[in-house]
Each structure stands twice: as C-alpha cells, then as structure tokens.
C-alpha positions in Angstrom: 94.7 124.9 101.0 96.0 125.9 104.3 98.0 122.7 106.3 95.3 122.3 109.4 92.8 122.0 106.6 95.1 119.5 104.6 94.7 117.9 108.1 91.6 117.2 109.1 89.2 118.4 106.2 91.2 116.9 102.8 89.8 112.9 102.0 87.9 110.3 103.8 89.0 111.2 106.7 87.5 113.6 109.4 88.7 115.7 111.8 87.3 112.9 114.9 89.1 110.4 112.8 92.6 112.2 112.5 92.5 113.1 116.1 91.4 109.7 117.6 94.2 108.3 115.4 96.7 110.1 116.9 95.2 109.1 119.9 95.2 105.5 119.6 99.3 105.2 118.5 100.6 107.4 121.1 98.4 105.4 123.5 99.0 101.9 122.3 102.6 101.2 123.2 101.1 102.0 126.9 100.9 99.4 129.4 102.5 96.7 128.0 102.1 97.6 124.2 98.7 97.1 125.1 98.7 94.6 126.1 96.3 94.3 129.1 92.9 94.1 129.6 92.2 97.7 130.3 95.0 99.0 127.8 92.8 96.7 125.2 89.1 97.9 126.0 90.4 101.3 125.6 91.6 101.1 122.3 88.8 98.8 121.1 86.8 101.7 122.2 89.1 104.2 120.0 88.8 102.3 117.2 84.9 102.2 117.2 85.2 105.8 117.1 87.1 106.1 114.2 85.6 103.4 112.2 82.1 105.1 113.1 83.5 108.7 112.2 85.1 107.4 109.0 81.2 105.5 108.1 79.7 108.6 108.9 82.0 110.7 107.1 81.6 108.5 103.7 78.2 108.3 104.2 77.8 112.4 104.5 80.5 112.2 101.1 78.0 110.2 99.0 77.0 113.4 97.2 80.8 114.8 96.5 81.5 113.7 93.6 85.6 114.8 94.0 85.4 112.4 96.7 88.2 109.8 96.5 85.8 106.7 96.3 88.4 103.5 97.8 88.4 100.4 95.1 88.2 97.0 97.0 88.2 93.9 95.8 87.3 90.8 97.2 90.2 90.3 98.9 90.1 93.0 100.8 87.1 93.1 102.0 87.3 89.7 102.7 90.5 90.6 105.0 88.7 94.1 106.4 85.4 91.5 107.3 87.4 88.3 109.0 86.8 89.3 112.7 82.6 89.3 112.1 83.3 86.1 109.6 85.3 84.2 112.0 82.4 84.7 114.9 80.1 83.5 112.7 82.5 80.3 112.5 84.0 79.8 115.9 81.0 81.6 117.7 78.0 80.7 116.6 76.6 77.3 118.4 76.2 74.2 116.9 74.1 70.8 117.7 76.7 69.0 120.2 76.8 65.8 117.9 78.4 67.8 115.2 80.6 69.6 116.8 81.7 66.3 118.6 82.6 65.0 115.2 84.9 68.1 114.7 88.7 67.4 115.1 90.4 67.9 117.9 86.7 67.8 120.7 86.1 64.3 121.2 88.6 64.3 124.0 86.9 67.5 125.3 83.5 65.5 125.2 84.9 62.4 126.4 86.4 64.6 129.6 83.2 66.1 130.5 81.5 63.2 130.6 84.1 61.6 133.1 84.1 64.7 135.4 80.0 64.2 135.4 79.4 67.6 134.0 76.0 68.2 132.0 76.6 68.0 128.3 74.8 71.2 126.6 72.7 70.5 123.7 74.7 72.7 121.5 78.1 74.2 121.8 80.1 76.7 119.5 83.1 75.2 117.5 85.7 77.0 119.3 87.2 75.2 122.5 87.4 78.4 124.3 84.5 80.6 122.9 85.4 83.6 126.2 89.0 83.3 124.7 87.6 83.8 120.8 85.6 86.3 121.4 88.5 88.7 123.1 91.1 87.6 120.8 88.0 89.0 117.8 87.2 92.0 119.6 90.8 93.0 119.5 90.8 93.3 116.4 88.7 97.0 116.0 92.1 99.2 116.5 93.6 96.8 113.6 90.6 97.5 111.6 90.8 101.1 112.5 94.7 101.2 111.6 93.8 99.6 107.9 91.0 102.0 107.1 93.0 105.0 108.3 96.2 103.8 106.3 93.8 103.7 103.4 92.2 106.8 103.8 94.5 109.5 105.1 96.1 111.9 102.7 100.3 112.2 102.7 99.2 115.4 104.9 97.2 113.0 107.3 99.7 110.6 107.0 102.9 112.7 108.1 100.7 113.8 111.6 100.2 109.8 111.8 103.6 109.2 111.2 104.7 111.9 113.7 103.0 110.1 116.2 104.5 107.0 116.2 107.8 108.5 116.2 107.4 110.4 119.2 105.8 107.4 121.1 109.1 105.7 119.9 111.4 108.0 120.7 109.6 108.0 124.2 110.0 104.2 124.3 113.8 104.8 123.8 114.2 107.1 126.3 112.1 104.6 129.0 114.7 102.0 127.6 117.9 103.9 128.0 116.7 105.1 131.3 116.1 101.0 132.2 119.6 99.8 130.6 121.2 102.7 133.2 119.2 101.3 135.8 119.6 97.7 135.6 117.3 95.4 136.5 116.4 97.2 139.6 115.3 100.2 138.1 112.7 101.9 138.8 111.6 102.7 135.2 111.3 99.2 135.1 107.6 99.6 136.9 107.8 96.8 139.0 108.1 94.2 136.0 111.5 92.0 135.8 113.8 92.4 133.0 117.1 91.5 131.8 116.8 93.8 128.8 115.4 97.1 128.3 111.5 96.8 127.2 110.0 100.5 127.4 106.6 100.1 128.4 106.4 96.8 126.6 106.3 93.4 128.1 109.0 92.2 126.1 112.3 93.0 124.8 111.9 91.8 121.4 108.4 93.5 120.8 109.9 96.7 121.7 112.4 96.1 119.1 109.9 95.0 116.3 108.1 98.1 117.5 111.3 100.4 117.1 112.0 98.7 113.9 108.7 99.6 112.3 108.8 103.6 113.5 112.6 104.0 112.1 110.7 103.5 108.3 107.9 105.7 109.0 110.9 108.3 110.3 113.3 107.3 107.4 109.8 108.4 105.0 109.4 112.0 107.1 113.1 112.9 106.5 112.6 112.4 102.9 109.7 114.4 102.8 111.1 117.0 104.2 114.5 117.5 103.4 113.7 116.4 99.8 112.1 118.9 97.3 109.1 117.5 96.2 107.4 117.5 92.8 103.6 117.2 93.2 103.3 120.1 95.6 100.2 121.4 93.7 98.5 118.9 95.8 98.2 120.6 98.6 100.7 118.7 100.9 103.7 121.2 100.7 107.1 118.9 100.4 111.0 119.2 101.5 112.4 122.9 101.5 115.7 123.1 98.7 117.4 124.1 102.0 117.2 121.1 103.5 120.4 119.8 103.6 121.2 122.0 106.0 119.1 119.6 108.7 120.4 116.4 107.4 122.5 116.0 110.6 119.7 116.4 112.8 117.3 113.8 111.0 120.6 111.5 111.3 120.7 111.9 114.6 117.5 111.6 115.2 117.3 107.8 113.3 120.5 107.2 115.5 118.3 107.1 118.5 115.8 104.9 117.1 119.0 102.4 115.9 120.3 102.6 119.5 116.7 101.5 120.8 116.7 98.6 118.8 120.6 97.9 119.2 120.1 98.2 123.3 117.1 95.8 123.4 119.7 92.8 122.0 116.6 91.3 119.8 118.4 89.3 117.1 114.9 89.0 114.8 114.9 93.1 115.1 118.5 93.3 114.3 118.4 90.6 111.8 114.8 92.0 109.9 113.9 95.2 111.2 117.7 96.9 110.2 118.2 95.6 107.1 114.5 96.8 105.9 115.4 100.5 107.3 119.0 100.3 105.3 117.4 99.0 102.4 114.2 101.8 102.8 117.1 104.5 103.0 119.2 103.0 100.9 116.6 103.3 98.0 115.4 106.6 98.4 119.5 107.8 98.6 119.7 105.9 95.1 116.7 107.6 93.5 117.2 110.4 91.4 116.4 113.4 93.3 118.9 112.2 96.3 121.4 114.8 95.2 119.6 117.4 97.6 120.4 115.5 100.4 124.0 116.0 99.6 124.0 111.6 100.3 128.2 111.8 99.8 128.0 113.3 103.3 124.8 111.5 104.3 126.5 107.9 103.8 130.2 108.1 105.5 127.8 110.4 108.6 125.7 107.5 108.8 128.7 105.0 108.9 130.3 107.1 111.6 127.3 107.6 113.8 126.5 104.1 113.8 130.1 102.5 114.7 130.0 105.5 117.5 126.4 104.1 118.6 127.9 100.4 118.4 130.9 101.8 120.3 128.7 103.4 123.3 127.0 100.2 123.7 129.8 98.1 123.5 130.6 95.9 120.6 129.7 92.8 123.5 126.4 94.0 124.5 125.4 94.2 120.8 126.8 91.0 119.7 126.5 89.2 122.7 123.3 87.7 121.9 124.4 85.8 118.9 127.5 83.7 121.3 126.7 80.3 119.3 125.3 79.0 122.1 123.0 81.2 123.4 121.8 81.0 119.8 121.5 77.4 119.5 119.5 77.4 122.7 117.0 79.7 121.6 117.0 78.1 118.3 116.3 74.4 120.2 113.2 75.9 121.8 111.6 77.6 119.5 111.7 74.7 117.3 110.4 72.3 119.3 107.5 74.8 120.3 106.5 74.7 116.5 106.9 71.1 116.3 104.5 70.7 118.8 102.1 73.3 118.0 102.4 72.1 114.5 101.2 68.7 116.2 98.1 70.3 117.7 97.5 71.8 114.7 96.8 68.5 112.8 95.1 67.1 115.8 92.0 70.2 114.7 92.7 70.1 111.5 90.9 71.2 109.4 88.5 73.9 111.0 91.3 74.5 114.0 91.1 74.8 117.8 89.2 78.5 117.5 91.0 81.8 117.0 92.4 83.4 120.1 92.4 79.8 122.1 96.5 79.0 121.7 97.2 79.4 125.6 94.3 77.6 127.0 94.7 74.5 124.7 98.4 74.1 123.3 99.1 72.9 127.1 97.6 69.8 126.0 100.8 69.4 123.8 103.2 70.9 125.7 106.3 68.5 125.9 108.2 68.5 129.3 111.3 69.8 127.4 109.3 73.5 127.5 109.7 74.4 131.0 106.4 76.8 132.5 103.2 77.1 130.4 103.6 78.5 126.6 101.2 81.1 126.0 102.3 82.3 122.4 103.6 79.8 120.0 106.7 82.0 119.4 105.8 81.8 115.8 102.7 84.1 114.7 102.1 82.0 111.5 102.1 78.3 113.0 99.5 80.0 116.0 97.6 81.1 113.8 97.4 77.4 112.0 96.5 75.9 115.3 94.0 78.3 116.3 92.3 79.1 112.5 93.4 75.9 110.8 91.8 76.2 106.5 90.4 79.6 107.3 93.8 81.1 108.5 95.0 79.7 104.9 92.8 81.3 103.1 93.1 84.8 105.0 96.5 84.5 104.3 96.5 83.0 101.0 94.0 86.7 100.7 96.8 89.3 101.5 99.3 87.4 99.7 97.6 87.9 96.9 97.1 91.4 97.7 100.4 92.1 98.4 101.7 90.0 94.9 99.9 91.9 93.0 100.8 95.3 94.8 104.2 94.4 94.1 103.9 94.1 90.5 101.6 97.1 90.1 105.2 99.0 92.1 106.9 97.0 89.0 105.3 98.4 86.6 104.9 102.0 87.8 108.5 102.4 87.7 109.2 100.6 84.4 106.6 103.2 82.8 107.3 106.1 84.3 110.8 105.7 86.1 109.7 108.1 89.1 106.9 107.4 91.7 104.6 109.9 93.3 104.8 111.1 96.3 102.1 108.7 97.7 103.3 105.7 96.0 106.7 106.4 97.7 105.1 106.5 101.0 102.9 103.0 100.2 106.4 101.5 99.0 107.8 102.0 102.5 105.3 101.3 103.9 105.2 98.4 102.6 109.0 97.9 103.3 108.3 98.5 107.3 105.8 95.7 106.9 108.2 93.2 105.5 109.9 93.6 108.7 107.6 92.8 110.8 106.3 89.8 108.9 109.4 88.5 108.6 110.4 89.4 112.4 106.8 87.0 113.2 109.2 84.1 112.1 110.0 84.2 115.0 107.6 86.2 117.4 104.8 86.8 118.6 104.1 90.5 117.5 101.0 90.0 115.8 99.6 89.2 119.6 101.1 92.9 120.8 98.2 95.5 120.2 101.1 98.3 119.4 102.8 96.1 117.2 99.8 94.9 115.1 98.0 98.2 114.9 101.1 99.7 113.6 101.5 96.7 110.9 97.5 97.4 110.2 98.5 100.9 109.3 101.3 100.0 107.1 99.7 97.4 105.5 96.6 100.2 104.8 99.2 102.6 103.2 101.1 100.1 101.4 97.6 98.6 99.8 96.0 102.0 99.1 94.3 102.9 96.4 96.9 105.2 94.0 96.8 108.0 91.7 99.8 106.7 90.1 97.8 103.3 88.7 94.5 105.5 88.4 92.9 104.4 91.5 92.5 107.8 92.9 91.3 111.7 90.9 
C-alpha cells in the first residue's frame, strides 16, 4: 500500500474527512484560538463535514467485512452524545411553575415580576438558553476531533499530527516576532499584550496550546527516527539511519520549548513540560532507544535547553514565579472559585445551564474581583456551576474511561513487555492530555476552541480501540 492511499483510503476515515481535518487544526488556532464568533461558525461548519463524511463513510463500509468496526461502550457514547443530551435538559421548555421551583430561578422570577415584564407560560431550564445553545453548538469540532482520533490510522494520524505542529511552530514564530516587538508591535494585531499570545487571546492558552503539540512532535520524532517493528502494516516506520537527524528533531522541539518558555505561563511550565520530559523520557527508556544514540540525545537536550533559558534570560523565565506575583495570582484565583463554588450551590443540583458562566456568575462576583469575570479561571468548578449533577456524571464517564484505559496500558506491558506502534501513539496521547487537564486547574482552556479540539483528538487516540487488547483485526 502506497503512503497517499495509507492516507486517505486505509480505515474509517475518507479522503473529505482527512482533508477537512487538516483543515480544521491549522485553522483553529486562528483568530483568537477560535475564539470568535466567525472563527467558531466556521469550524462548527468543518466539523459537520467530517462527522457527515465519517457517517457516510461507515455507512458505505457496512458490507466490508475487514472494516475496523469501533467498540463503544456506554460511556462513551454517553460522552460522544452530551451536547444533544444536554439540549434536551437545558433547552427544552418547561411549565414556568416547575422551573420556578428549580434552584437558583426564583430570584430570576421574582425580578421579572418587579420590572413588570410578561411571565411566559413556559421557560427552558437554562437561565441563558441563547448562551446554551452556542456554548452546545461549539461542541461539533470537539466531536469531530474525538471521532477522527478514533478512527484515523498511525498513517492518518502522523498527517494530523503534522498539522498541529506546523500551526505551532507558526504560533511561535507570531510570538517571537511579538516578544521582539513589545507591546507595540504590530504582530500584535491591534490586541494589548504584556506577553507574547500568537494568534491567541491569551498568553497562557497559547502555552497550553504549545504544550500539547510538543507531545504530538515528541511522538513524530519517534516514529521516524526509530525503526519500527509492525511495518507490515502498511505505515512504513523510522529509517535505521535516523540518528543521523536527531539534531534536527532536537532543534526542532527547542522551538516549541522556547514558545512555551517566552509566554511566562507558570500552569504550561509547571504541567505541560513535565508531561513532554516524562513523554520523551519514556520512549528514550524503552528498549529500542539505542537507535537514537539517547547518550548524545540527553546531554544535547540539556545543552540546548540551558542555551534556550540563557537567550531568554534566566529573569524573564523565572520572573513569573517572584513570591509575590505568585501569591497574587494565587489570591484571585481562589477567591473566584470560592465564589463560583457559591453559585454553584445556589443551582445545585440541575446547575445554572451549560455555556451561561459569564452572564450569571456576576450575580456572585465579590468586589475584591475587579471588571466582570467571564471564565471561572478553573474549567472544572465552571463546569459545576453551569452543569451541576450532569457535569458529575460526564465526568465521573471519562474517568472511568480513562481508569480503565490506564489499566488495559498496565496490563499490555506486563504481558507482553513492548507496545505496538498504535498503543504507543494512544499512550502519548494520552500523556499530552494529562497536561492539559491538569493545566485546566487553573484555566480556562476547555473554553478555547484550539485548545479543546486538540484535547478532543488526544483524548480520541488515547481511548481508541487497539489491536494490542483485540479491539481492532
């Protein structure tokens, strides 16, 4: 099997669908990760083309019986279904006396009557329905993401991967161009910044973003500098002369470590760093590392990054963790999830309605928080105060997905002491998703379309279903 036909024709996956995924990561860090309304609509629109094209495509499949048929359980479908289910609960109207007995609307109610508005006969549980129904539709591309992470062979996978790369190493190159500029520059496009942001809104979610496309690069050097065994495949692996590139892949994951380094986000450098040592770390450990000659590889890493430190200046890097700067931001973001933690209880159980956070958390908003917060800072508290029980029980969903993904990794190398080639790529995967997840601690990247389509397609990989455990012919 020829590569372009390992591309586009191999698996679920068509050629609309490979194509219109490539589309949608190079195009989602655009205007403001996405962040806009017209960035949004378009790649809600690019991810009803691929999740049609990937229908279609099953559907034409139905016959071919060498198909690789995906194995869901309830869990995931449950998490692949929660944008229709949570319409159905936030969006669907009610008889106004229930949903005045709901947590949390009384006070609504009670306001509408004093400002002599007309009290409809029915109303939908979410405070903001307009504000629901966005925050729902946005979630196509991460649907899209999912489904392609599950579907997409190591062939399809690597062009995915390539994508995100280059729309990092772009990002990088925006930054380095801003940091030289100040915060004058031009590259800034009109928007005011103290820190580099690419074409982000935010510092820190260019960072998270960074942090998240040095794994996916760490995973394409291994491929192909190292030799692989499962070739027969039809995804040709690393060339036995690959050591002779190792400097340049070095290099090039130097640039995606000075992105994050000259954006100053402590969650990136505190999460997103230590998950791409520990990613390269273990595949330098494994037992085929020798043909990446890692005696060199290590000490050239070392080197490159105390040079990369050293170009930045060991004050810019560090600067952001003077005790005091570090307190502060500590202060405020734990008095925002105090509060929101308040409003959370206040619509407990059924919550406020998905999407609502910045139109309704004003209502808690101590005077301490100066301005008007739209994110809670914390993805995992907004999402209590918007979802309330059904947030729990989405998460409480890929926890268990991800516990029990863990242990299947567990017990795949205790019985065979070397993983696939697939189940490499779904390990970090699933390592670039710990990052994120544990950089939401204290962000708001869920929120960021970039950011959470590019989690969605970890999280698809690192979930997939795996020849190694039988899942797969």
């Amino acid at each position: 099997m020829n590569s372009h036909s390992g591309l586009t024709q191999a698996g679920p996956l068509g050629p609309v669908s490979v194509f219109a995924a490539g589309f949608l990561l190079l195009a989602a860090p655009l205007m403001r990760g996405g962040n806009r309304h017209l960035a949004l609509m378009t790649l809600e629109a690019i991810g009803t083309i691929i999740m049609l094209s990937i229908a279609l495509r099953s559907i034409l499949r139905q016959g071919d019986m060498s198909a690789a048929k995906p194995r869901w359980g309830a869990a995931q479908w449950l998490l692949l279904s929660s944008p229709a289910l949570l319409a159905l609960i936030y969006l669907v109207p009610m008889p106004v006396a229930m949903w005045a007995q709901a947590a949390g609307r009384d006070v609504y109610l009670q306001a509408m009557r004093n400002a002599g508005a007309t009290i409809p006969g029915s109303m939908p549980l979410s405070v903001v329905p307009d504000a629901t129904l966005t925050s729902l539709l946005a979630g196509i591309p991460l649907v899209a993401a999912f489904l392609l992470g599950q579907g997409c062979t190591v062939a399809q996978l690597r062009w995915l991967a390539r994508a995100v790369v280059f729309a990092a190493a772009v990002q990088v190159l925006i930054g380095l161009l801003q940091l030289s500029g100040g915060e004058n520059s031009p590259f800034l496009f009109g928007f005011a910044a103290t820190r580099p942001i690419g074409t982000f809104a935010n510092s820190n979610h260019l960072a998270n973003y960074l942090a998240g496309a040095l794994v996916l690069y760490i995973w394409l050097a291994w491929e192909a500098l190292v030799p692989q065994e499962d070739t027969r495949r039809g995804a040709p692996g690393g060339s036995r002369d690959g050591r002779r590139f190792v400097a340049l892949w070095v290099g090039g994951g130097l640039v995606l470590v000075v992105g994050i380094l000259m954006t100053r986000s402590r969650g990136a450098v505190l999460t997103g760093l230590p998950v791409a040592a520990l990613a390269a770390g273990w595949l330098l450990a494994r037992g085929r590392s020798k043909h990446l000659g890692w005696r060199r590889v290590v000490p050239a890493l070392a080197i490159v990054l105390l040079a990369t430190i050293s170009f930045l200046g060991v004050d810019v890097v560090l600067s952001r963790f003077a005790a005091v700067e570090f307190n502060q931001s500590a202060s405020f973001r734990s008095l925002l999830t105090l509060t929101t933690l308040a409003g959370a209880a206040e619509f407990w159980p059924w919550g406020a309605g998905w999407g609502v956070y910045g139109a309704v958390y004003p209502r808690f908003q101590p005077p301490e928080i100066p301005g008007t917060a739209g994110y809670a800072h914390q993805d995992y508290v907004q999402m209590l105060f918007e979802g309330g029980v059904f947030a729990l029980v989405f998460a409480g969903a890929f926890v268990w997905l991800v516990a029990r993904r863990i242990v299947l990794f567990a017990r795949l190398v205790r019985r065979k002491h070397r993983l696939r080639r697939e189940s490499v790529a779904a390990a970090l995967c699933g390592l670039g998703l710990l990052g994120f997840l544990a950089h939401s601690l204290v962000e708001f990247n869920m929120h960021i379309p970039a950011n959470a389509i590019l989690a969605s397609l970890l999280a698809g990989v690192f979930l997939r279903p795996l020849a190694d455990a039988g899942d797969a012919p």
